[in-house]
Backbone bond lengths (Angstrom), bond angles and torsions (degrees), N, CA, C in turn:
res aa  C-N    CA-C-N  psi(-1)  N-CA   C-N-CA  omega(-1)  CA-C   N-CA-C  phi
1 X - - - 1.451 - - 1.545 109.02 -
2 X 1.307 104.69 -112.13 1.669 114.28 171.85 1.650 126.62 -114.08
3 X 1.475 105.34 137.29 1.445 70.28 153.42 1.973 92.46 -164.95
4 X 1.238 107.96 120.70 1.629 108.81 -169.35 1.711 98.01 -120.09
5 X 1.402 98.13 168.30 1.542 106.36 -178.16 1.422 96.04 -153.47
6 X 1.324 101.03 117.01 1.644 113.60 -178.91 1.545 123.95 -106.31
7 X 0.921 139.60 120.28 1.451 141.53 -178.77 1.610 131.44 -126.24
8 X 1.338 118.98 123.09 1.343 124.96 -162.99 1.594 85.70 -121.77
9 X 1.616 89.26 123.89 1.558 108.21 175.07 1.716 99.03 -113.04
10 X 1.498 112.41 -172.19 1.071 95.83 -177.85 1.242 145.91 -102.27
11 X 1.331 111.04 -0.42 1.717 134.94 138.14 1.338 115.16 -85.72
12 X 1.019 155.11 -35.14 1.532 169.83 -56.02 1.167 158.92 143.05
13 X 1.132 145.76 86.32 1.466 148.02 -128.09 1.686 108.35 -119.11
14 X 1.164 107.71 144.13 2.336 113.81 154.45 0.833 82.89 -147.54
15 X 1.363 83.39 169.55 1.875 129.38 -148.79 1.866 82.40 -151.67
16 X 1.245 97.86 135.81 1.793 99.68 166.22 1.484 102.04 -148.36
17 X 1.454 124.06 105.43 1.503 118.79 178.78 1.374 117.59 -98.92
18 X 1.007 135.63 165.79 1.578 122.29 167.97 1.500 105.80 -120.51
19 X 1.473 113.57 168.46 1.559 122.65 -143.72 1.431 110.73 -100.74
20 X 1.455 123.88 -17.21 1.159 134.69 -178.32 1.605 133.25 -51.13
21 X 1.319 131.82 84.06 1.788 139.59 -177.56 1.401 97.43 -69.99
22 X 1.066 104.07 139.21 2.145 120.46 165.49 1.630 102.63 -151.95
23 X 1.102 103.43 158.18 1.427 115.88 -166.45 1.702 98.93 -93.32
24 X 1.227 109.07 -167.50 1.657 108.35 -170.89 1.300 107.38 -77.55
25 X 1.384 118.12 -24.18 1.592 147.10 168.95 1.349 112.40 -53.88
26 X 1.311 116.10 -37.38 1.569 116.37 179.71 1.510 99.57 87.75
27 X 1.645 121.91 29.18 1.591 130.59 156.68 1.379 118.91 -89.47
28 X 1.434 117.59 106.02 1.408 128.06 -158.46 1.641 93.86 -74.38
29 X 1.857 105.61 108.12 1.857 102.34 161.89 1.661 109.99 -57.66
30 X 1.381 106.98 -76.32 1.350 136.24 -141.48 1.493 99.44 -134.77
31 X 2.116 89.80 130.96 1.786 96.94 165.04 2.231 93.53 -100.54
32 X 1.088 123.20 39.76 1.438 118.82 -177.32 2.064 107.04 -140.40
33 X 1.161 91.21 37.45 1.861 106.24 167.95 1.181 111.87 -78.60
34 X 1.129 116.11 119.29 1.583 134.49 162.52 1.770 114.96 -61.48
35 X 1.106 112.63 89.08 1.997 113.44 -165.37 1.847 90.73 -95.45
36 X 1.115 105.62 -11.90 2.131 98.80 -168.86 1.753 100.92 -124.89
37 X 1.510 107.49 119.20 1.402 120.86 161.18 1.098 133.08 -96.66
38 X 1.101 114.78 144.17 1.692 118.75 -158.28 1.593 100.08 -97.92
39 X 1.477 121.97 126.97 1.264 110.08 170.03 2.180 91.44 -123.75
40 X 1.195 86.63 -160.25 1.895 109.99 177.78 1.485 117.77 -47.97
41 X 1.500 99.27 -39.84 1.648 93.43 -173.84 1.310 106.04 -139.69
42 X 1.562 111.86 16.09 1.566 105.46 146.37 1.547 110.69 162.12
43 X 1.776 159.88 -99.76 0.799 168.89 -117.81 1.667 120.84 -178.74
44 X 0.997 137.63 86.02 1.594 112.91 142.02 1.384 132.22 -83.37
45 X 1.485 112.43 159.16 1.294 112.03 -177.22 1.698 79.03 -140.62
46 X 2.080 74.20 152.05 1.425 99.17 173.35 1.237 122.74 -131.58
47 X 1.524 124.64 141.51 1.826 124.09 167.06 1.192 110.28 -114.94
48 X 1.607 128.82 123.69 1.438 113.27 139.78 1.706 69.90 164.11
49 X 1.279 130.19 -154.31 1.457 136.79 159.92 1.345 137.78 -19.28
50 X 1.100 99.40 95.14 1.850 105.61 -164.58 2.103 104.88 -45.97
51 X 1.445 104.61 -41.59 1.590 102.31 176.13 1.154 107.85 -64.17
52 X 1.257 134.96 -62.51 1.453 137.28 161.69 1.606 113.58 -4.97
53 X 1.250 113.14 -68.28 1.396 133.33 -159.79 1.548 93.56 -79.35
54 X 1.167 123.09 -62.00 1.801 115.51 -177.69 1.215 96.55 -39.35
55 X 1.111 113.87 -88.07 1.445 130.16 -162.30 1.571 117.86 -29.45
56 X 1.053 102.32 -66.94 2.017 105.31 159.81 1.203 128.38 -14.00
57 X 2.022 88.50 -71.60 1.237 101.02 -167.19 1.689 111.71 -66.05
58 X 1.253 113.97 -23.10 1.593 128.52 167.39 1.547 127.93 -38.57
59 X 1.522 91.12 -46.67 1.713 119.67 -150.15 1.591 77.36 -85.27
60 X 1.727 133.78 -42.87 1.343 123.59 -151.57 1.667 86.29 -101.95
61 X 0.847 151.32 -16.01 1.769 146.87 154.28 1.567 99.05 -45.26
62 X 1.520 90.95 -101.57 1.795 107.12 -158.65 1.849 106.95 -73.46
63 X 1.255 134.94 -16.14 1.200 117.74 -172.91 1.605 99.97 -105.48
64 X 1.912 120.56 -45.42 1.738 109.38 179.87 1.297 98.21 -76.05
65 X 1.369 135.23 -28.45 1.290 135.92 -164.31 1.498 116.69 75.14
66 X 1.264 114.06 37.36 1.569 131.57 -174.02 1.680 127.23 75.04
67 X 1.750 97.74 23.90 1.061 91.38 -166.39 1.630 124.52 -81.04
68 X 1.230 145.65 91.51 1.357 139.60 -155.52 1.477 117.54 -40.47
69 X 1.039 107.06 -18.69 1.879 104.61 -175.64 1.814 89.00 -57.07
70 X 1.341 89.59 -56.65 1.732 107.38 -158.01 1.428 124.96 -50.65
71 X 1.555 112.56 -17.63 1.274 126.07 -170.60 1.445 106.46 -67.42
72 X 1.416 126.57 -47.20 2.071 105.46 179.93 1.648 99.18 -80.33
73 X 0.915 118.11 -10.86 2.173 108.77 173.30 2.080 86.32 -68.58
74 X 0.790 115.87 -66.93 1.679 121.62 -166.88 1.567 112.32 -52.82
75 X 1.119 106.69 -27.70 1.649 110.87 -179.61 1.758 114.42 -93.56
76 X 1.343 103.40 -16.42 1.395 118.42 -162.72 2.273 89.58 -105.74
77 X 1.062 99.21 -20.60 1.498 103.99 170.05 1.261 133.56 -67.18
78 X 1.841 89.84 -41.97 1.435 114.07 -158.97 1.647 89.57 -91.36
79 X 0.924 127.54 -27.02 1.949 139.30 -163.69 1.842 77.84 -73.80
80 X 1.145 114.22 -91.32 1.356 131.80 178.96 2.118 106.79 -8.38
81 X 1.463 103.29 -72.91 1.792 111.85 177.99 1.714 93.59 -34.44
82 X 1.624 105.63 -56.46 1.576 97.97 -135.80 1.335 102.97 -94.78
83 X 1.419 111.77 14.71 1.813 122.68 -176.07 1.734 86.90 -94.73
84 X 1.165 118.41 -42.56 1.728 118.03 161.63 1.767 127.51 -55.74
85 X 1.067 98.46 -13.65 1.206 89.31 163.81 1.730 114.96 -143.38
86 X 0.845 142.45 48.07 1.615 176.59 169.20 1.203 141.02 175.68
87 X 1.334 121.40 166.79 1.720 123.34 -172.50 1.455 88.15 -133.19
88 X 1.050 122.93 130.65 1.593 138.10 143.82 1.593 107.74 163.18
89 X 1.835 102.37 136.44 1.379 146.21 -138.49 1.929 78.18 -66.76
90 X 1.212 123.26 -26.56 1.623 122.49 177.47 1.604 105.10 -41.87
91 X 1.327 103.99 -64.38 1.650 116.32 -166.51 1.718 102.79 -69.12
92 X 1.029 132.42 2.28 1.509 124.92 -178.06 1.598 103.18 -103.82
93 X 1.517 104.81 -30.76 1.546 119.18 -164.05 1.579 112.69 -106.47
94 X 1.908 113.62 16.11 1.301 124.18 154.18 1.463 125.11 -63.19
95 X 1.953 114.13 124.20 1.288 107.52 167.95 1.218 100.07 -144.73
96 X 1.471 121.57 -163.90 1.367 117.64 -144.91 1.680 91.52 -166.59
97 X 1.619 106.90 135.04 1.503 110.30 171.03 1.943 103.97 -132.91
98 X 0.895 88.18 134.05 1.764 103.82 176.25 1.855 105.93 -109.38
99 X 1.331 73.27 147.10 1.960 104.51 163.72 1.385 111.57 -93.91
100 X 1.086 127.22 112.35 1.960 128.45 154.16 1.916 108.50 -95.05
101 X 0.966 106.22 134.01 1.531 99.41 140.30 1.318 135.63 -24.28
102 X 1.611 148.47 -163.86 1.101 142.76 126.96 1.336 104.69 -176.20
103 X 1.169 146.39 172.01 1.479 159.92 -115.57 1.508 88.31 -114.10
104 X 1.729 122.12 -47.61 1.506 120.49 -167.54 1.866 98.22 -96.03
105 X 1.033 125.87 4.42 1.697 128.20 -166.84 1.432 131.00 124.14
106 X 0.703 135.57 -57.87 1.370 143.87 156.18 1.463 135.87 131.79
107 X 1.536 109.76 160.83 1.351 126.40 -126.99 1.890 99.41 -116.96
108 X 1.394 84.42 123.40 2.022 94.55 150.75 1.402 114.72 -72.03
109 X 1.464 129.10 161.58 1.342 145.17 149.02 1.491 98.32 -153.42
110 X 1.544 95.29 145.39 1.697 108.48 178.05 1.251 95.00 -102.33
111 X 1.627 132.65 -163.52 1.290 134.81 -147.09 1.714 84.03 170.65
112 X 1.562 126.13 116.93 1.167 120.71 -144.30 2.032 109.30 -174.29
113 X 1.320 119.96 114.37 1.296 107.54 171.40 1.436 128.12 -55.83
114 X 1.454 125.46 148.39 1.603 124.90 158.36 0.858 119.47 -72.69
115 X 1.791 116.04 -155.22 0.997 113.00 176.20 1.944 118.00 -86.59
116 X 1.792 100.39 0.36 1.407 105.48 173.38 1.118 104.13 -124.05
117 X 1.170 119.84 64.29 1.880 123.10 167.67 1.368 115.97 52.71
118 X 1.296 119.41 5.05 1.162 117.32 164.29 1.484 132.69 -83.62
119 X 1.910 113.44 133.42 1.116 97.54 178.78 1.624 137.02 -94.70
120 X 1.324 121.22 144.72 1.641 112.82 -151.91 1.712 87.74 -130.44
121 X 1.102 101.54 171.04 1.877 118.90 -171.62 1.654 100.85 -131.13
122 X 1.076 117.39 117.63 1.231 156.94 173.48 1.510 138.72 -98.39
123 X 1.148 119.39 52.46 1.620 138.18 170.32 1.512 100.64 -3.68
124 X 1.679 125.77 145.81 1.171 115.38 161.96 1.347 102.75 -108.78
125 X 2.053 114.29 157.29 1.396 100.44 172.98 1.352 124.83 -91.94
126 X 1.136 128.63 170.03 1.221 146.37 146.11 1.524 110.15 10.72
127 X 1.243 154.74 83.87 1.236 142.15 174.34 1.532 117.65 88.30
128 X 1.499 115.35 34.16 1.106 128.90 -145.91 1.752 89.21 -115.31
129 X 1.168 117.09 128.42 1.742 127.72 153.03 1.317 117.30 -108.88
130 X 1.484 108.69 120.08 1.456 121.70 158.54 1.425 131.00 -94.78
131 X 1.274 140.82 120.44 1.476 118.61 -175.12 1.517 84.36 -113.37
132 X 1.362 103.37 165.17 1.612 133.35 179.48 1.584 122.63 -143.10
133 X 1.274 94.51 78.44 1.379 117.31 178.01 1.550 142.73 -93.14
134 X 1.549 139.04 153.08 1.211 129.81 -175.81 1.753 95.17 -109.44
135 X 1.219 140.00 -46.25 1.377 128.80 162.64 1.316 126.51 -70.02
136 X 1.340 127.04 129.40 1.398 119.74 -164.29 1.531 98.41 -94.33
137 X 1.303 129.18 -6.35 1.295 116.04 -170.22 1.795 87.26 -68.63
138 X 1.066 116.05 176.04 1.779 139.73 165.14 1.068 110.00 -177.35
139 X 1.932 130.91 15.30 1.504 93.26 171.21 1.294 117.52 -92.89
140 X 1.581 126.77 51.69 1.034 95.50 155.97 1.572 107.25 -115.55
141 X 1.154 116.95 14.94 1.104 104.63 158.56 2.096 128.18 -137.52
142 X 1.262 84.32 54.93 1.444 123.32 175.10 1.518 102.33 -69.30
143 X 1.066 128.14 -89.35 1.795 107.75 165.42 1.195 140.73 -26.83
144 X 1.301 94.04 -46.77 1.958 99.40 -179.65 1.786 100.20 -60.89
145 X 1.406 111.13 -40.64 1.637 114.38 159.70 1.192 111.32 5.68
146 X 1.446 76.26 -105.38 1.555 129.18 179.37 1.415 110.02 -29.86
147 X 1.658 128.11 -49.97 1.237 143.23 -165.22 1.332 80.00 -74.22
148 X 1.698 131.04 -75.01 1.508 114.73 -163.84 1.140 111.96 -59.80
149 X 1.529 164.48 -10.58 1.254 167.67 -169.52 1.458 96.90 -101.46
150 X 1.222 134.63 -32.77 1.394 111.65 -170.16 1.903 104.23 -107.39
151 X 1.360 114.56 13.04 1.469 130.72 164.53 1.080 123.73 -133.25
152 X 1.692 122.86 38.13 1.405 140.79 172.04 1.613 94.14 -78.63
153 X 1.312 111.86 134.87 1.380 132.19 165.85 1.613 127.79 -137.36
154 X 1.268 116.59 146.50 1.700 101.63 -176.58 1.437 114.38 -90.01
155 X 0.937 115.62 166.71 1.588 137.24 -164.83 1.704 86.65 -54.40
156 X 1.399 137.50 -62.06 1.257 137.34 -172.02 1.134 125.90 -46.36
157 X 1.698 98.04 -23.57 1.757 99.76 -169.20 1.822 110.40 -97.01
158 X 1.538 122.43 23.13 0.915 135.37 -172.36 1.785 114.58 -109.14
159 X 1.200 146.69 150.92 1.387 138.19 173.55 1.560 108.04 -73.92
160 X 1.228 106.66 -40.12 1.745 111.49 178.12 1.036 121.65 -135.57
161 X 1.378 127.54 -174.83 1.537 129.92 164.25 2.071 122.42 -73.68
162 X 0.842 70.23 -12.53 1.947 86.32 -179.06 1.441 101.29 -70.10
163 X 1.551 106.45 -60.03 1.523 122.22 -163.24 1.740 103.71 -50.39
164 X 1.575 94.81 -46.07 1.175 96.30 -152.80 1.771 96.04 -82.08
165 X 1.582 137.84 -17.14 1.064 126.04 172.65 1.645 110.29 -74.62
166 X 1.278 98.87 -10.56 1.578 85.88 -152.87 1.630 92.19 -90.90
167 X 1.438 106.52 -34.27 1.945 108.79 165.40 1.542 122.57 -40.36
168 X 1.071 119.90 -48.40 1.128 133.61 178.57 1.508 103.77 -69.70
169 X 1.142 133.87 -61.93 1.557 138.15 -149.54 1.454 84.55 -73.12
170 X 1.216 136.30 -54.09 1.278 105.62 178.01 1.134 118.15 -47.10
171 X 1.298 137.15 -115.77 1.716 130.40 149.31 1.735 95.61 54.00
172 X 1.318 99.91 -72.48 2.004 93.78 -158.13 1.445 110.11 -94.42
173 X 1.759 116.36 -5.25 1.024 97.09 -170.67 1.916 109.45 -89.73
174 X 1.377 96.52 -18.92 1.804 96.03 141.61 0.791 154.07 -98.15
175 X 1.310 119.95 5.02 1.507 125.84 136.07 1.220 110.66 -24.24
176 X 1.649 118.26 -83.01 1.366 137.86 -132.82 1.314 95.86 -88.80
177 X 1.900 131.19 -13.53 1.161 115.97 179.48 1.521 123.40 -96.54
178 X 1.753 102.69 -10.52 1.149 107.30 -178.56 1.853 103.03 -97.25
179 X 1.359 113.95 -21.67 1.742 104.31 -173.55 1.596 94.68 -75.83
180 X 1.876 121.86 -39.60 1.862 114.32 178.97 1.679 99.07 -48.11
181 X 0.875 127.87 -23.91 1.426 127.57 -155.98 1.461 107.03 -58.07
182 X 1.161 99.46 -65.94 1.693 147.32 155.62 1.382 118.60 -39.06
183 X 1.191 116.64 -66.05 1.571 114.92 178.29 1.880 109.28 -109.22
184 X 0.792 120.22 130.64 1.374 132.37 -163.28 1.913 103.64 -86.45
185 X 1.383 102.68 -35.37 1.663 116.01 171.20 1.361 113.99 -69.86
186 X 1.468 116.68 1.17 1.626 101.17 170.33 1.530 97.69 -133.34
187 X 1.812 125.11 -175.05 0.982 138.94 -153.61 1.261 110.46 -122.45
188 X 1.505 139.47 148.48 1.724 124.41 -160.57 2.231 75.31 -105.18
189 X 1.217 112.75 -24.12 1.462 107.01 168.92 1.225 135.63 -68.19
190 X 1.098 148.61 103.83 1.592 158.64 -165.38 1.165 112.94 -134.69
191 X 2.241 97.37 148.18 1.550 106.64 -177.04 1.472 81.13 -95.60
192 X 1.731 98.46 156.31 1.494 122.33 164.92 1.431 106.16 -129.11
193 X 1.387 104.29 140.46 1.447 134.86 125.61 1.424 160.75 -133.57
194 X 1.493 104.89 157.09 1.302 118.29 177.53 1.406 137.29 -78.83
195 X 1.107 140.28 134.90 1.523 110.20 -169.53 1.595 88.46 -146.04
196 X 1.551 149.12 124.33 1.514 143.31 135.55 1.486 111.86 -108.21
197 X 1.020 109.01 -175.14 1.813 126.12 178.48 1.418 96.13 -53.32
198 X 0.891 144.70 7.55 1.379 120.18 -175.95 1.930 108.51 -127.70
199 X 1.504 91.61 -45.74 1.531 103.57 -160.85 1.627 108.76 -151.51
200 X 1.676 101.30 164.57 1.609 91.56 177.95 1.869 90.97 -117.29
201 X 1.533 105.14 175.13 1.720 111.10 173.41 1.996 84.65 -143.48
202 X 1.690 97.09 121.05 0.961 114.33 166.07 1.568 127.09 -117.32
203 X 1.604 123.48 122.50 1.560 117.71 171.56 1.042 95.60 -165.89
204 X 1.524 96.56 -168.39 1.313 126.62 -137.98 2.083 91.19 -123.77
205 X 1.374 111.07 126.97 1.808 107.56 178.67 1.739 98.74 -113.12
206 X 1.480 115.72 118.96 1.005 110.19 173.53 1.778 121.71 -88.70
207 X 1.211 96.37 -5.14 1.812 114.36 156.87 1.985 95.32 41.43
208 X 1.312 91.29 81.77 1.489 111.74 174.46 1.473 89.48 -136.48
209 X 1.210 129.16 -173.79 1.262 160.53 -144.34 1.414 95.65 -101.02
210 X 1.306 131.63 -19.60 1.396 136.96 -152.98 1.988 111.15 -102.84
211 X 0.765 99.35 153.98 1.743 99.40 -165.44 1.247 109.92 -54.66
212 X 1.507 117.86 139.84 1.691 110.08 -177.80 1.107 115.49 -102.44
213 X 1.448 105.95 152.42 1.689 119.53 -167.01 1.349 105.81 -175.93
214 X 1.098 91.63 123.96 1.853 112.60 171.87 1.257 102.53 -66.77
């Protein structure tokens, strides 16, 4: 199904999705799913209904033309089409978080129902982790958490760009090998990205035993 881990540092943002498609059935298609879209000024990612999520992200490309106001009207559109032509609690429980730029590095916002189906945009803070998951178990990787939360650093406090990917990739590349372990609906393989004031670093972690590198 899903399973992403989002982090807003304080110049600086990743995104780490994993690759794994299953049907509503829980019949695994594909470990090669595209979960992160590329727009103008950086990344969305989506959980809940893969049609849902195309479609959105579509409607806010070629029809708002990237305009951010427009993004919960487009997601709340696309929920709406595909509630007409299916039922399952997936397509109600679709949301969506984007990357912008910004003057100090750059910024998460989620994209998210209330308590009246409405969709609202939601800034993340400062040192903030989100995961986006289809199994609710995680303790087994409840420490490794903890370990990445209590060695979050910003892009500034690093000598280069290497240092600072390669800090992190550790961090997620056990995450994602010990929760696949565990849940069979997600992938120990994940795309990552990077995003600060300056630049983004985009790839692909095939999270084998073998040295990591974007």
């Amino acid at each position: 199904m899903t399973f992403i881990i989002s982090i807003q540092l304080e110049d600086s943002i990743i995104v780490a999705a994993d690759k794994r498609e299953a049907t509503v059935d829980y019949e695994i298609l594909s470990d090669d799913s595209d979960k992160l879209y590329f727009w103008k000024d950086g990344i969305i990612a989506g959980t809940g209904e893969k049609t849902v999520l195309d479609r959105a992200v579509e409607f806010f490309i070629k029809l708002s033309k990237s305009n951010l106001e427009d993004l919960p009207k487009c997601l709340k559109i696309s929920r709406m089409m595909r509630e007409l032509e299916a039922h399952h609690f997936h397509i109600q429980n679709s949301k969506l978080t984007y990357s912008e730029y910004t003057e100090t590095g750059a910024q998460l916002t989620s994209i998210q129902p209330d308590e009246h189906g409405e969709y609202i945009a939601k800034k993340f803070e400062t040192n903030e982790i989100i995961l986006s998951f289809f199994n609710p178990d995680i303790s087994a990787i409840v420490a490794n958490l903890q370990d990445l939360y209590a060695n979050l650093r910003p892009f500034s406090s690093f000598e280069n760009q290497n240092d600072w990917i390669n800090h992190y990739l550790n961090h997620l590349c056990q995450i994602f090998k010990i929760q696949a372990h565990k849940d069979n609906l997600m992938s120990p393989c994940f795309d990552v990205y990077f995003q600060n004031k300056e630049t983004y670093i985009y790839g692909h972690i095939a999270n084998t035993h073998t040295a990591l590198a974007i």
